[in-house]
N, C-alpha and C positions, 0 to 999 in steps of 0.2 A: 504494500500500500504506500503511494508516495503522497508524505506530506508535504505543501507546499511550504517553503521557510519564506523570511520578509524583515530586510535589516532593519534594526533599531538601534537608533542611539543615544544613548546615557551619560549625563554632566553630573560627573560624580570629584570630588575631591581628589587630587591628583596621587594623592597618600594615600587613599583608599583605593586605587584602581592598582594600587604595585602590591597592596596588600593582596588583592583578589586575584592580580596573575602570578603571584608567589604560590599561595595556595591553590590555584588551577596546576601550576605545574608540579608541584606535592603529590597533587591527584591522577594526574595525566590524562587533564581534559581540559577543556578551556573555560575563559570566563561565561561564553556565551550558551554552554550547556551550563554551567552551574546556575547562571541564572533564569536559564530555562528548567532547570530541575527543581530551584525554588520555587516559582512560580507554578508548578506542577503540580507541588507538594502542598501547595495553599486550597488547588478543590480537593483532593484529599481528606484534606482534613475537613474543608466544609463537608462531606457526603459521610464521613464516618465519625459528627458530632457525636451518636447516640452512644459511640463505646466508652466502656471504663476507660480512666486513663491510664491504667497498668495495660490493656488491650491498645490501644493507640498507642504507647507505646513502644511495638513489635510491626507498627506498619509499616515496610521498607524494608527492614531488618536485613534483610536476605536481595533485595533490588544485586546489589552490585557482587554478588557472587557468583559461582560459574557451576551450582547447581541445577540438577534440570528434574522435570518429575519425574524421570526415570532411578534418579539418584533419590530421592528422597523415598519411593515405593519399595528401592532394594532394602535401603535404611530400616525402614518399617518391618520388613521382612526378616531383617537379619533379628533386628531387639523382641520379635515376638514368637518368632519363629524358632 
């Protein structure tokens, strides 16, 4: 599925933009997804207002791991099995 992207540009404090591609390359991604992931993470959270917040919590948790469901059904399999 291709989503269409659409530059935007941000007047942000010059101290604060070397803060955020310090930390982009920490991560090894750029500023322009982290702030696309913050902004992601904003309906997020709107849409899953009703959970505890021990449950909110653990939303993400697993986003940037290299898990798949077939790793997680073995997992299952192995601790009950």
């Amino acid at each position: 599925m291709y989503v269409m992207q659409t530059k935007l540009t941000l007047r942000l404090e010059e101290s604060l933009i070397k803060r955020a591609k310090k930390e982009a390359a920490l991560r090894g991604t750029s500023v322009s997804q982290m702030v696309g992931d913050y902004l992601s993470a904003l309906n997020v959270e709107e849409s899953e207002q009703d959970l505890s917040p021990v449950t909110r919590s653990f939303v993400g948790v697993m986003e940037a791991t290299d898990f798949s469901e077939e790793d997680y059904k073995r997992h299952l399999k192995d601790k009950h099995l």
